[in-house]
Structure formats: structure tokens, C-alpha cells
Backbone as XML, in Angstrom:
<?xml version="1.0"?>
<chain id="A" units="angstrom">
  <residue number="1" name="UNK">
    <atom name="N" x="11.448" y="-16.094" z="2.651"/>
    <atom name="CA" x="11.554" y="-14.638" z="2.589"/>
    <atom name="C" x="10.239" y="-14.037" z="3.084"/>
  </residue>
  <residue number="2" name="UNK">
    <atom name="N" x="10.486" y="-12.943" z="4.038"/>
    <atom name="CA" x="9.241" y="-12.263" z="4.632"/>
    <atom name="C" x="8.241" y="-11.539" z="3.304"/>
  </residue>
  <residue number="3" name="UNK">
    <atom name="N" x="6.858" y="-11.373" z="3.568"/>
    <atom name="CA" x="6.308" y="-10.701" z="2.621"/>
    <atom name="C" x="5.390" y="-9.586" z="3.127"/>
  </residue>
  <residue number="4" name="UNK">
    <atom name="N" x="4.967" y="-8.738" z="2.523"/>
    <atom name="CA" x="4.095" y="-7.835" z="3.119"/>
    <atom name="C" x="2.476" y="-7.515" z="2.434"/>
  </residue>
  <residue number="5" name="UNK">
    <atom name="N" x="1.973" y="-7.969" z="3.619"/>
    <atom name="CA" x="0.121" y="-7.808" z="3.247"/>
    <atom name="C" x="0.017" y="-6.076" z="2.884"/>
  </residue>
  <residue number="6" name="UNK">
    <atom name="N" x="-0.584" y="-5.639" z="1.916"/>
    <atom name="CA" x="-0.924" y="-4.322" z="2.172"/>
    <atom name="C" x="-2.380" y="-4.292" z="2.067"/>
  </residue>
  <residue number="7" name="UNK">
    <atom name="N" x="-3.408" y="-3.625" z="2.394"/>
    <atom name="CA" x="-4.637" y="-3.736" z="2.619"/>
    <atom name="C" x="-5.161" y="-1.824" z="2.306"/>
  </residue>
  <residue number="8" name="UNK">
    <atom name="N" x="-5.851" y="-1.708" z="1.692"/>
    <atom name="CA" x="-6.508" y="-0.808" z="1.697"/>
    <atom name="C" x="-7.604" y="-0.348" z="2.211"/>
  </residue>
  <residue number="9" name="UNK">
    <atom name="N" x="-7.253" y="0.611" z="3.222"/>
    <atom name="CA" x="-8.533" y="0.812" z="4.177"/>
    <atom name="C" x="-9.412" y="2.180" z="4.144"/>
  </residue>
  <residue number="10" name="UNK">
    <atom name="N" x="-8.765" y="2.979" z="3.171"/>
    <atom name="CA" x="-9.576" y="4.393" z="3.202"/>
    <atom name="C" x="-8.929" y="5.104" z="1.573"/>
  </residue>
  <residue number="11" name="UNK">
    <atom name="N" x="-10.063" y="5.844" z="0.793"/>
    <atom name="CA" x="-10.185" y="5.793" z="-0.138"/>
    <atom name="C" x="-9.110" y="7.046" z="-0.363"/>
  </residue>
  <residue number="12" name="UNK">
    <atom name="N" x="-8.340" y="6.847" z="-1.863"/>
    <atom name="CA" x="-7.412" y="7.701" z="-2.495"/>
    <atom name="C" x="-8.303" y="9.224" z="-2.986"/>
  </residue>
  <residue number="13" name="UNK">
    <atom name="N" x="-9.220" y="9.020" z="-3.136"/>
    <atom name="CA" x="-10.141" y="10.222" z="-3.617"/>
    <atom name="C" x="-10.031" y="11.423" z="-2.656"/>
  </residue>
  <residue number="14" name="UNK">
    <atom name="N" x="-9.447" y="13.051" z="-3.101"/>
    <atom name="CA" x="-9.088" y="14.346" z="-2.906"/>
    <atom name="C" x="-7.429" y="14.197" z="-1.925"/>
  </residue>
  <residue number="15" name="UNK">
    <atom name="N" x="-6.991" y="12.881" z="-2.393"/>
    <atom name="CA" x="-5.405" y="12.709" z="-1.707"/>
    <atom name="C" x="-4.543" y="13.412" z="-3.130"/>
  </residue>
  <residue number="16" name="UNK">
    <atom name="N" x="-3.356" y="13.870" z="-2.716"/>
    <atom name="CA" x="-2.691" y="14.631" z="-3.643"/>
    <atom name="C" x="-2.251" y="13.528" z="-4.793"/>
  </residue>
  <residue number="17" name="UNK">
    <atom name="N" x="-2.202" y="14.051" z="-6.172"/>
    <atom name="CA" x="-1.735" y="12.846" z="-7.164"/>
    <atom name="C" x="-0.265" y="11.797" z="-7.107"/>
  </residue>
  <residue number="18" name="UNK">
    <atom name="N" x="0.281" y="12.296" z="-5.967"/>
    <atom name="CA" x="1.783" y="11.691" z="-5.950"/>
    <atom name="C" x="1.216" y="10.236" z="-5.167"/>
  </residue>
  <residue number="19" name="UNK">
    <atom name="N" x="0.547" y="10.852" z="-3.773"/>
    <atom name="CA" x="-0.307" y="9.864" z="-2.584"/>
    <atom name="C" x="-1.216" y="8.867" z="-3.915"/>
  </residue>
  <residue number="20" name="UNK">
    <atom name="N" x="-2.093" y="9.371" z="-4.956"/>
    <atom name="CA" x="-2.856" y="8.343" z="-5.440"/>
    <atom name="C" x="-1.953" y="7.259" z="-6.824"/>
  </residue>
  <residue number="21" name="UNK">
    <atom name="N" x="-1.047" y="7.795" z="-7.228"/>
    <atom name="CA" x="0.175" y="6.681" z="-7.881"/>
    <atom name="C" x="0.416" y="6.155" z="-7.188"/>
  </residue>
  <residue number="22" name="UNK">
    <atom name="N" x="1.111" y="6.586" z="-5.926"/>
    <atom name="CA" x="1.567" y="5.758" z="-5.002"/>
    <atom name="C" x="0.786" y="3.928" z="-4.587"/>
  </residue>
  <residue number="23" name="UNK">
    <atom name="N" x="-0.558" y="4.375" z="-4.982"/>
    <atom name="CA" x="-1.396" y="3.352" z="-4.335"/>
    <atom name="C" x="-1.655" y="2.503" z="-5.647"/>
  </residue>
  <residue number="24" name="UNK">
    <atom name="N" x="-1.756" y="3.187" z="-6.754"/>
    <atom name="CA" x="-2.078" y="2.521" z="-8.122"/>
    <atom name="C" x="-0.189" y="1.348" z="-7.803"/>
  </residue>
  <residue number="25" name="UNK">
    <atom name="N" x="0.604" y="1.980" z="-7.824"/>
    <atom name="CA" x="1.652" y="1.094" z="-8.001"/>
    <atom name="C" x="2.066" y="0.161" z="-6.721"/>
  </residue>
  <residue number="26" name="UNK">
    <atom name="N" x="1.298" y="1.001" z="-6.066"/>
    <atom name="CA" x="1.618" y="-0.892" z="-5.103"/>
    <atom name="C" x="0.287" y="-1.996" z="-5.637"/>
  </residue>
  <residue number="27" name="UNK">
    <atom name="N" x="-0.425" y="-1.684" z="-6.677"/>
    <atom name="CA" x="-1.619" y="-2.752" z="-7.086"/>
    <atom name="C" x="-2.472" y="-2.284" z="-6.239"/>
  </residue>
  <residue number="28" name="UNK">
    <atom name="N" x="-3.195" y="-1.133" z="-5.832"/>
    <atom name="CA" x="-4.313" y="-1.106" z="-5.114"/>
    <atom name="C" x="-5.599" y="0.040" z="-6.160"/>
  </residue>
  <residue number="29" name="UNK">
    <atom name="N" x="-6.265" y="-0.529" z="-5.847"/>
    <atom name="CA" x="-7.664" y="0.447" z="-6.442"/>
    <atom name="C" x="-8.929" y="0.519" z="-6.375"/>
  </residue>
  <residue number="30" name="UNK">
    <atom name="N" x="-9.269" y="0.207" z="-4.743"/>
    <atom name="CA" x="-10.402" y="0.322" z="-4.006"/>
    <atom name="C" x="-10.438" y="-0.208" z="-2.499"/>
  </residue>
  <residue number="31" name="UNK">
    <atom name="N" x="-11.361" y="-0.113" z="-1.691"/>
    <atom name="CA" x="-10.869" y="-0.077" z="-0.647"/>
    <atom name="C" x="-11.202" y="-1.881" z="-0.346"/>
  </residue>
  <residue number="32" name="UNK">
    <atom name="N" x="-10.382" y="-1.978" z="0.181"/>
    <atom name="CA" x="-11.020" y="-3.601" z="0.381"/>
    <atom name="C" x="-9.717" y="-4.362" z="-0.046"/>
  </residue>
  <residue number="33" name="UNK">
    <atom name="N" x="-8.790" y="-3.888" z="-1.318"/>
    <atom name="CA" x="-8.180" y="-4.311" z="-2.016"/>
    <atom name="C" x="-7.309" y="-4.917" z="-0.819"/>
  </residue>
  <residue number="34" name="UNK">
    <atom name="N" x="-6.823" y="-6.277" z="-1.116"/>
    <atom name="CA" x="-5.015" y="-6.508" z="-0.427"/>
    <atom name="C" x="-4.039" y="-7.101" z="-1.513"/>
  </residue>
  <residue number="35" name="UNK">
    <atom name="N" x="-2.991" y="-6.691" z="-1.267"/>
    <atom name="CA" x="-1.757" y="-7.404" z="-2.248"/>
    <atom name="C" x="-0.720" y="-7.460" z="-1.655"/>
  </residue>
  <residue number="36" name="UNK">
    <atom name="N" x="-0.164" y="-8.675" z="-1.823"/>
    <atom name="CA" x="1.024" y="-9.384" z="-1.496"/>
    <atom name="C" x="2.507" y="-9.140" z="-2.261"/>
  </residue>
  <residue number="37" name="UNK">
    <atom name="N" x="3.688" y="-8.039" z="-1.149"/>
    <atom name="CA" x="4.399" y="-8.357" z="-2.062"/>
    <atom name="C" x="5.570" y="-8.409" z="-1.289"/>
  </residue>
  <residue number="38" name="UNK">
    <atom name="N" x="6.847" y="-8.513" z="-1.795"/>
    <atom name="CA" x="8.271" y="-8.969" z="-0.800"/>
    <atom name="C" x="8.559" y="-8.081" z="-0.196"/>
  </residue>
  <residue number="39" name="UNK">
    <atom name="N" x="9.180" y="-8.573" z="1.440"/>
    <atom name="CA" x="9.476" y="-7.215" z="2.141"/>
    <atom name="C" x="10.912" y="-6.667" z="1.361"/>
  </residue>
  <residue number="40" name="UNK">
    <atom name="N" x="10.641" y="-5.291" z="0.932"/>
    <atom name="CA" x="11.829" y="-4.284" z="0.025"/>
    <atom name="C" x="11.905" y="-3.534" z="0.720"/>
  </residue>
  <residue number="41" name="UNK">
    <atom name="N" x="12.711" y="-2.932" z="0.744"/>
    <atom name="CA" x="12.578" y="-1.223" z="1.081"/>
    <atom name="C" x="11.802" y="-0.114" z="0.236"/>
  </residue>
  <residue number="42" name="UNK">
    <atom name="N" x="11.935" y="-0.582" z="-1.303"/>
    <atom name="CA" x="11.236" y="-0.136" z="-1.911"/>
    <atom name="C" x="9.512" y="-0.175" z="-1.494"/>
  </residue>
  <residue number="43" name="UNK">
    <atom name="N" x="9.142" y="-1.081" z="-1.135"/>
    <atom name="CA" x="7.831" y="-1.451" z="-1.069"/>
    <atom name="C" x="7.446" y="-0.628" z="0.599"/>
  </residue>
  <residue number="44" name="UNK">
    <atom name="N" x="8.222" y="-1.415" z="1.137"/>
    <atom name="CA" x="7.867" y="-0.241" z="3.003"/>
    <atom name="C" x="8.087" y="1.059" z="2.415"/>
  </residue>
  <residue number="45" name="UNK">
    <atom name="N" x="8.565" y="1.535" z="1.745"/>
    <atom name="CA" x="9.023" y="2.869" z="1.532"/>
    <atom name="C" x="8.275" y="3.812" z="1.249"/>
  </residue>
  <residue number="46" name="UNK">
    <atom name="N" x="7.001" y="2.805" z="-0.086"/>
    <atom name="CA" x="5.877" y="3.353" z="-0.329"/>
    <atom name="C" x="4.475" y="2.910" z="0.501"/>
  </residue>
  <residue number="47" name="UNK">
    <atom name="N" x="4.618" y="1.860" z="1.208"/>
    <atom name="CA" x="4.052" y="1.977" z="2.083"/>
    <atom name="C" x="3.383" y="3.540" z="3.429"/>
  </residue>
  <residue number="48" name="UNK">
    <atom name="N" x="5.086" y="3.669" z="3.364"/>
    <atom name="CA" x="5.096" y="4.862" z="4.706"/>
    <atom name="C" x="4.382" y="5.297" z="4.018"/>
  </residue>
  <residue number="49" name="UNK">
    <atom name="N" x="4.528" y="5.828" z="2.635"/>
    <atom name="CA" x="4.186" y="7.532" z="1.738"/>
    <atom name="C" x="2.593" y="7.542" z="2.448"/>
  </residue>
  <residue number="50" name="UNK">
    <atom name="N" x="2.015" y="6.342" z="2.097"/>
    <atom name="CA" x="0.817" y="6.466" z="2.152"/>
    <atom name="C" x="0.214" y="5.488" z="3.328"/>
  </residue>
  <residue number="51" name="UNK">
    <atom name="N" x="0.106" y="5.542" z="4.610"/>
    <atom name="CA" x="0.395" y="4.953" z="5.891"/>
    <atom name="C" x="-1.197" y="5.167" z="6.340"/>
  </residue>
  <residue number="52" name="UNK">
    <atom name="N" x="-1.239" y="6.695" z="5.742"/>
    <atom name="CA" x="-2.755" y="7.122" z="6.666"/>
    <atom name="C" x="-3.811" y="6.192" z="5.274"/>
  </residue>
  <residue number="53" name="UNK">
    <atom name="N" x="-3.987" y="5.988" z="4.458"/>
    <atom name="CA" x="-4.541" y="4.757" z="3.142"/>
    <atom name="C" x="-4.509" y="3.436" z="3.365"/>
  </residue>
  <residue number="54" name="UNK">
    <atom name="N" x="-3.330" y="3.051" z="4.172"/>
    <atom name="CA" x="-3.109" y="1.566" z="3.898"/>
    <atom name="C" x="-3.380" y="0.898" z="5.544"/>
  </residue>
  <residue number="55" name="UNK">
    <atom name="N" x="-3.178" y="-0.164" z="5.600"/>
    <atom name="CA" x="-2.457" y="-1.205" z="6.523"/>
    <atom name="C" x="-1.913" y="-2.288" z="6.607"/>
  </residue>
  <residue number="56" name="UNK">
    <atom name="N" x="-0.538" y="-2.545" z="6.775"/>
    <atom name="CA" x="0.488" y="-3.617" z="6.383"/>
    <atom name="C" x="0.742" y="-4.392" z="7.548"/>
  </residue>
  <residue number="57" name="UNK">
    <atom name="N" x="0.514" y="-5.554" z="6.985"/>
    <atom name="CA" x="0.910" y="-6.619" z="8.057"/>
    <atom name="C" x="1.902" y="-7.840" z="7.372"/>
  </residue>
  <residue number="58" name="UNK">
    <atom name="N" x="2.828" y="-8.346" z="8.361"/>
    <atom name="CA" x="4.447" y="-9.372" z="7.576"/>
    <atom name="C" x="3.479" y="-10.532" z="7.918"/>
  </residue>
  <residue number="59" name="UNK">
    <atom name="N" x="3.844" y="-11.325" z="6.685"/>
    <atom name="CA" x="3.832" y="-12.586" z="6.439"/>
    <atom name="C" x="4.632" y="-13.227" z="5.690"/>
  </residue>
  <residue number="60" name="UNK">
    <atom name="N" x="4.324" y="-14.597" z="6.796"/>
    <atom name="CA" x="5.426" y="-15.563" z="6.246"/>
    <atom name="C" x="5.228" y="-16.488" z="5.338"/>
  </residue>
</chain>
């Protein structure tokens, strides 16, 4: 099953509070952070929300 790297590349600080849950619940909370999780829709979904924060790359 495919998985998805998410990587945090630019900080949640003066992003609106929906954008900074968003990042607490994919497991992120600083910049540097990466976490591994299954490709969902749920998970790309919150990915997009917060697109200009993150960067996702598939692994196998």
C-alpha cells in the first residue's frame, strides 16, 4: 500500500486556526517535522488544506 511523506517546510505561526489543527492532526509541530502516513483521501485532503506549509512525497 502507497504511503505519504509529509514534511513540514514553513511555520504554522499567524496561519488561521483551522490551517494550524490542520497541521497538529496530521502529527506535525515544527518545521523540519516528517510523518508517515497511508495514502487516504482523508490524509491528501488535509494535505491540500495546507499545501502552502507542507510537502508530500509517495512512498513505497
Amino acid at each position: 500500500m502507497p504511503e505519504l511523506k509529509v514534511t513540514q517546510v514553513k511555520s504554522g505561526i499567524g496561519e488561521k486556526p483551522a490551517a494550524r489543527k490542520t497541521l497538529r492532526a496530521l502529527g506535525l509541530r515544527k518545521i523540519g517535522d516528517q510523518v508517515v502516513h497511508a495514502d487516504r483521501p482523508e490524509i491528501r485532503g488535509m494535505a491540500q488544506a495546507v499545501r502552502h506549509l507542507v510537502e508530500v512525497e509517495e512512498v513505497n
